[in-house]
C-alpha positions as CSV (number, residue, x, y, z in Angstrom):
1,X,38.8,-171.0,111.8
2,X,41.8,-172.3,113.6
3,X,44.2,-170.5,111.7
4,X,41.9,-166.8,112.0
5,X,42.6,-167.4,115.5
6,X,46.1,-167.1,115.3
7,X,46.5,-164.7,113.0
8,X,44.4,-162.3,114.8
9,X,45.9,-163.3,118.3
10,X,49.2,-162.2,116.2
11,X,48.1,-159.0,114.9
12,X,45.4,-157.1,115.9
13,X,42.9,-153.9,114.2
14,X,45.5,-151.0,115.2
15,X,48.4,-153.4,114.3
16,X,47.3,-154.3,110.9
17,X,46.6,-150.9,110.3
18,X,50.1,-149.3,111.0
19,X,51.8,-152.3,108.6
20,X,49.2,-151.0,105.6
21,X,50.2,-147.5,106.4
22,X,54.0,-148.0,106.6
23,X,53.2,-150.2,103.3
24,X,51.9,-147.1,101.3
25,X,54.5,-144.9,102.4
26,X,57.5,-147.6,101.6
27,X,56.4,-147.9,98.7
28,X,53.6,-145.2,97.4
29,X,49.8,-146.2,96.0
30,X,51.2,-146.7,91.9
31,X,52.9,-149.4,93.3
32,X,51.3,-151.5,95.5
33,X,48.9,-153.4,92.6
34,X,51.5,-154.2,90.8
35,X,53.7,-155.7,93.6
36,X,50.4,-157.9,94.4
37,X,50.2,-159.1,90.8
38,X,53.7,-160.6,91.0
39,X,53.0,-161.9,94.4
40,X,49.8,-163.8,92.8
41,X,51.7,-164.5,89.7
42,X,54.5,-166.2,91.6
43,X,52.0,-168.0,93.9
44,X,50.2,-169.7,90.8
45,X,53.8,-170.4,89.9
46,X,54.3,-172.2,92.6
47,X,51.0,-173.9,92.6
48,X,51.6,-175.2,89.1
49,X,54.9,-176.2,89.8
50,X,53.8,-178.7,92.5
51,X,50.9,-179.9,90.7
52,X,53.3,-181.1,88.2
53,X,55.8,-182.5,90.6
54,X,52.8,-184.5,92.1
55,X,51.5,-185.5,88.6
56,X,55.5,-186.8,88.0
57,X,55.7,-189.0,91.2
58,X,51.8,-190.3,90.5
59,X,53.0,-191.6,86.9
60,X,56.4,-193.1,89.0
């Protein structure tokens, strides 16, 4: 809740809009899924990687 506060006393409807519509135009519809597959890609990357960092100081 906390952090929809501040992300929405950041941006607001008209803001958010103009950033998607300069997004499409940067860089065109084709490309936009695949950009968000790497983003999610490299988020579980770095989920994974500090799961096992964690499991690594646990077994310390």
């Amino acid at each position: 809740m906390i952090a929809q506060n501040i992300f929405l006393g950041w941006f607001g409807g008209p803001e958010v809009i103009i950033i998607g519509i300069a997004i499409l135009l940067f860089f065109g519809g084709r490309k936009i899924p695949e950009l968000m597959k790497g983003l999610g890609s490299g988020i579980k990357e770095f989920k994974k990687a500090t799961k096992d960092e964690e499991q690594l100081e646990e077994k310390k």
